[in-house]
C-alpha positions as CSV (number, residue, x, y, z in Angstrom):
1,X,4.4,69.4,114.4
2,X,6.1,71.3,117.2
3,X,9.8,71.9,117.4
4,X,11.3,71.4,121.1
5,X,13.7,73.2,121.8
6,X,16.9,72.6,124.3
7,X,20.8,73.1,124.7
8,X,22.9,70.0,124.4
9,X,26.5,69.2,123.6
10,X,27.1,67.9,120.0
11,X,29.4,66.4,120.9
12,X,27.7,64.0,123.3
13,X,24.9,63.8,120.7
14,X,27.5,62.7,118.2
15,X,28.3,59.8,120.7
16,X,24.8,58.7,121.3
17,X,24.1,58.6,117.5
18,X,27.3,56.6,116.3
19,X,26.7,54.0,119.2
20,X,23.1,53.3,118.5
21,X,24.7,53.1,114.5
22,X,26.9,50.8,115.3
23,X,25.2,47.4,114.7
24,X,24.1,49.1,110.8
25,X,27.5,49.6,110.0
26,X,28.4,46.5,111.0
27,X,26.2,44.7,108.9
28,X,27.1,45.3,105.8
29,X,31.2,45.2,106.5
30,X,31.2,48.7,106.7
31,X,34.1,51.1,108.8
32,X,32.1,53.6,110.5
33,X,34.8,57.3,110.8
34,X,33.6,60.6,113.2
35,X,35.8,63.6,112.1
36,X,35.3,66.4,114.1
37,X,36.8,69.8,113.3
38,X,37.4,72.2,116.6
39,X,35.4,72.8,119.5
40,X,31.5,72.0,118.4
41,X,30.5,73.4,121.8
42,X,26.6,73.4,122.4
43,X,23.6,73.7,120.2
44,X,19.8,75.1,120.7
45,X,17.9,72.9,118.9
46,X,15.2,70.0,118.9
47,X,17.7,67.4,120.0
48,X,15.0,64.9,119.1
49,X,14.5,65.6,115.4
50,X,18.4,66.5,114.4
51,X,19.3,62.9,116.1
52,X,16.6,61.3,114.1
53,X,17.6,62.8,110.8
54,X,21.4,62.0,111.5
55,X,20.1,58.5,112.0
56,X,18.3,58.4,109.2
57,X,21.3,59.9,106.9
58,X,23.5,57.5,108.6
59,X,21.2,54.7,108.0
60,X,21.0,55.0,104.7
61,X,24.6,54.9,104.2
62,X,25.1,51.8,105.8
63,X,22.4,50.6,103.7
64,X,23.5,51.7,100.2
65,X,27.1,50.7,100.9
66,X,28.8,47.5,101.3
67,X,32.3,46.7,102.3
68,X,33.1,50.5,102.2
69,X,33.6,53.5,104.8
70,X,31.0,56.0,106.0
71,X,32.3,59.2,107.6
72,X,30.7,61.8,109.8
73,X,32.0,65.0,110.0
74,X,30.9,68.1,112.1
75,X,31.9,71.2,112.6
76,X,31.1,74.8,113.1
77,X,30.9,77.4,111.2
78,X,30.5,81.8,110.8
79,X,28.0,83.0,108.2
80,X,27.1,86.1,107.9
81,X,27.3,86.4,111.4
82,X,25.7,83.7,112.7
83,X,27.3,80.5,114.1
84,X,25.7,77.0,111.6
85,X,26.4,73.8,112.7
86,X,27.1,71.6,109.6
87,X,26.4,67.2,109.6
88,X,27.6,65.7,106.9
89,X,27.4,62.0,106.3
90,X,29.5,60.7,103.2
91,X,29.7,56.8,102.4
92,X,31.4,54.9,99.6
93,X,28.1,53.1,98.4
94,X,25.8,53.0,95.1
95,X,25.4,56.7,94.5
96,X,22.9,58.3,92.6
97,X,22.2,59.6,89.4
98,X,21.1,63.6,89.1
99,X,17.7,62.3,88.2
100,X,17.5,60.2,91.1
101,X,18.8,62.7,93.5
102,X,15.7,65.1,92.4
103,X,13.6,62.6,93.4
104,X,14.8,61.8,96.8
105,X,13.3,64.1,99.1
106,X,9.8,63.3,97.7
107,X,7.6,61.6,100.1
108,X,7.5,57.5,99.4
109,X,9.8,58.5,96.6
110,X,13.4,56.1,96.5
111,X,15.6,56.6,94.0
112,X,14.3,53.5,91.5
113,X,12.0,50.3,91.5
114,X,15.2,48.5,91.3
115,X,16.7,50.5,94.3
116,X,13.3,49.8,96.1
117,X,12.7,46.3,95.6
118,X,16.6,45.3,96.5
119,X,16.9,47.8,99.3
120,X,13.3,48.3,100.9
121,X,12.0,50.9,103.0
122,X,9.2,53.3,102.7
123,X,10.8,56.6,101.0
124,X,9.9,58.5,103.9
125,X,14.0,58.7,105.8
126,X,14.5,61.8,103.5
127,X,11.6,63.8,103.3
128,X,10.9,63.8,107.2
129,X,14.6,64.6,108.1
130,X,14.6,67.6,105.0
131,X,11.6,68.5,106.7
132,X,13.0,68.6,110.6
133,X,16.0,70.4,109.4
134,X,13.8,73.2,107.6
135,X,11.4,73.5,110.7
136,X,14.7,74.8,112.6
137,X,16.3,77.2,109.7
138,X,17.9,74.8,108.3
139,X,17.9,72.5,105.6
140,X,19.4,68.8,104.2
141,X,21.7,68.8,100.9
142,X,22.7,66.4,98.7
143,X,25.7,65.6,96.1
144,X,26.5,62.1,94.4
145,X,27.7,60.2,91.4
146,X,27.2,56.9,90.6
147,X,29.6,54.3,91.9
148,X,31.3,57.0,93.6
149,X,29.1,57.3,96.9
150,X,27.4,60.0,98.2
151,X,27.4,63.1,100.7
152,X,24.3,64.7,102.8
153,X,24.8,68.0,104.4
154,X,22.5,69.0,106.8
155,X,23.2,73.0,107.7
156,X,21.3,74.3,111.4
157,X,21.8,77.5,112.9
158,X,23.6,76.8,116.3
159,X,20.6,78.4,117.9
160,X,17.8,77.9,116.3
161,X,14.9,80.4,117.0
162,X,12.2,80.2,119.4
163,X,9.3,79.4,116.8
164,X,6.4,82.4,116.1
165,X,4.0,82.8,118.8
166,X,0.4,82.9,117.6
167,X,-0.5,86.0,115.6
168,X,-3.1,88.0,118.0
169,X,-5.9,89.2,116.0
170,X,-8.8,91.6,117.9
171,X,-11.7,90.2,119.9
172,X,-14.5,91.5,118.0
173,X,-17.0,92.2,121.5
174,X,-14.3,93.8,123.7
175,X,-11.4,95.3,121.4
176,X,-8.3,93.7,122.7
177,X,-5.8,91.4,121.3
178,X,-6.7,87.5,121.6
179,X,-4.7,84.8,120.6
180,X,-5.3,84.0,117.3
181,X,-5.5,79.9,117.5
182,X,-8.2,81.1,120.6
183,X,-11.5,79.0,119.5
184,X,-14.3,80.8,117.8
185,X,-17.7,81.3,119.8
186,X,-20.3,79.4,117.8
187,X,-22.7,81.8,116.2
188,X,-26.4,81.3,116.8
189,X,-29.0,81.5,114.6
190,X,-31.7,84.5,114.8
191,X,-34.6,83.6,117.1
């Protein structure tokens, strides 16, 4: 899977991901809150992916929590020197036990049977967002208790590296450098 990588305003993002939320929260009678702290300014990252995995966080909120609030917050952040961008999407819902929250990021893992046959879905929301998020530097965190709600935390560098370029590896006729994903010549048999 490649990463694609661009500039955007979070900000903007932000506002393209809580209107196409909107109709979720709705459903189950939930109050949708965007906190912001200070000036989120741009981000170099696959806009693609991180809009996808703040979908699916936010989806799952709105799923797990009825009558209740869901708040996402964004801000940015110094550490160690480098600029982070942190998502985090908290709801009022269901929450989760510690032993279903080491489940979570499994792949067509849910938290229970019981949370799979009343909720649906396919267990896949968590592991493919963790997954974006650590493609980019970056990674998806979790804390809950149950009847309390819950709070993912997804933490991105604010630029987020150009990936590796192919290892070069030498041409075994001529001596220089080729790329390494370069196909192999087919080797023939002795005649």
């Amino acid at each position: 899977m490649d990463l694609f990588l661009e500039t955007f305003d979070i900000q903007d993002m932000l506002r393209d991901v809580v209107a196409t939320v909107q109709p979720l929260v709705g459903k189950n009678h939930n109050t949708l809150a965007v906190q912001c702290t200070g000036n989120l300014g741009v981000a170099h990252a696959d806009l693609t992916k991180l809009r996808q995995s703040l979908f699916n966080l936010l989806s799952n909120a709105c799923k797990f929590t009825e009558r209740g609030v869901i708040t996402l917050e964004a801000a940015r952040e110094q550490r160690e020197g480098e600029e982070w961008i942190v998502f985090r999407v908290r709801d009022t819902g269901i929450g989760m036990t510690g032993e279903q929250m080491s489940r979570l990021f499994q792949e067509f893992s849910q938290a229970d049977a019981s949370t799979a046959r009343r909720f649906g879905g396919t267990g896949l929301g968590l592991a493919i967002s963790r997954h974006f998020c650590r493609m980019m530097g970056g990674d998806i965190t979790v804390e809950s208790e149950p009847g309390r709600g819950a709070a993912f935390t997804i933490h991105l560098p604010a630029r987020v590296p150009e990936p590796d370029q192919p290892e070069e590896i030498p041409d075994y006729k001529t001596g220089p450098a080729v790329p390494a994903v370069a196909a192999a010549e087919p080797v023939s048999g002795g005649s």
